[in-house]
C-alpha positions in Angstrom: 21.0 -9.6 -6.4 21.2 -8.1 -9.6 19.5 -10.8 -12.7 19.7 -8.1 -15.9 18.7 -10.2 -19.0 17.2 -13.9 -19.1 19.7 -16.0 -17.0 22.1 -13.7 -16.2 23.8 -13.3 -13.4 26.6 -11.2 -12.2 30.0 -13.0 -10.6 30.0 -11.9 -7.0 25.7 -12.1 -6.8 26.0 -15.9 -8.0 28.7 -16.4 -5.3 26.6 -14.5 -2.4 23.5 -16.3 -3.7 24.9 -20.2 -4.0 27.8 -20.0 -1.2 26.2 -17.0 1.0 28.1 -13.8 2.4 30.4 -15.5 4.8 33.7 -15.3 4.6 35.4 -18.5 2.6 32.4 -17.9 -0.2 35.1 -17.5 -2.8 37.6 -20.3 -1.8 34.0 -22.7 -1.9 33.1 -21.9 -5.4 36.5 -22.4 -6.3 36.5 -26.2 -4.8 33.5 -26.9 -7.2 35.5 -25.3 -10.1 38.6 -26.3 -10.0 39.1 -25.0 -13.9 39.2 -21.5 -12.4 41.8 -20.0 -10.2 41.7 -17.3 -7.8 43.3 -14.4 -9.8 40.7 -15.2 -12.7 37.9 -14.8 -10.4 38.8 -12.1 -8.7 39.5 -10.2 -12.4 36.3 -11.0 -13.2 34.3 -10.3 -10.2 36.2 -6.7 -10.4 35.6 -6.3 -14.2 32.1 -7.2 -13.5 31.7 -10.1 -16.0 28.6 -12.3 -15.9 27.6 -16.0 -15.6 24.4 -17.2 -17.8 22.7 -19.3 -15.8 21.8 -21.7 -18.5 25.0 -22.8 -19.6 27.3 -21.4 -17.5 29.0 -19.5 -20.5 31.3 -16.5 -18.8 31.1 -13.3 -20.4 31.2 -9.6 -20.4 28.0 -7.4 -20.6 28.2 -4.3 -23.0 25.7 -1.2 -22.9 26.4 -1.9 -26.9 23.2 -4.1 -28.4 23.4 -5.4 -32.0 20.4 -5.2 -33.9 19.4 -8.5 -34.9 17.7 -9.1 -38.3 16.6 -12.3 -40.1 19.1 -14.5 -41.5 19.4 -15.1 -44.8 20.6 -18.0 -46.8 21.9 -18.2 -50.8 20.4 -21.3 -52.2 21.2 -22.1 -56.3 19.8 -18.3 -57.4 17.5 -16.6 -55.2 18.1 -15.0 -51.4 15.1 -16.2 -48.5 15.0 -15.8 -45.2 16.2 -19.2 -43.0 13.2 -20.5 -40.9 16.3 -21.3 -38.6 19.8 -21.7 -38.0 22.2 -24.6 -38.1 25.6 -24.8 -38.5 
């Protein structure tokens, strides 16, 4: 089982690891999710897309890493640096 970053998880390693190796792994995780069909789980298990564990977003990962600076925030005439952000 393969967890890269915090919570992450790829498709076919959270299937082995919740439903086991056995045959009918697949067709088990797909009872509990019933929003997902087969063909979109195959796709992803062959794309190898990812699950986060702690919000079950579905995503992609990418050797590509943005380089994340501090946000800042215009208020009336001067520029600062947001002690956190809310939309």
């Amino acid at each position: 089982m393969q967890i890269k970053s915090a919570g992450t998880i790829g498709f076919l390693d959270y299937i082995e690891s919740r439903y086991g190796r056995l045959h009918g792994n697949r067709r088990l995780f797909l009872k509990e999710n019933q929003h997902i069909t087969a063909s979109e789980l195959s796709r992803w298990i062959t794309a190898g897309y990812r699950l986060d564990l702690t919000n079950g977003d579905i995503f992609k990962s990418s050797n590509k890493k943005v380089n994340v600076k501090d946000i800042l925030v215009f208020n009336k005439s001067n520029w600062f640096v947001a002690d956190s952000f809310q939309c």
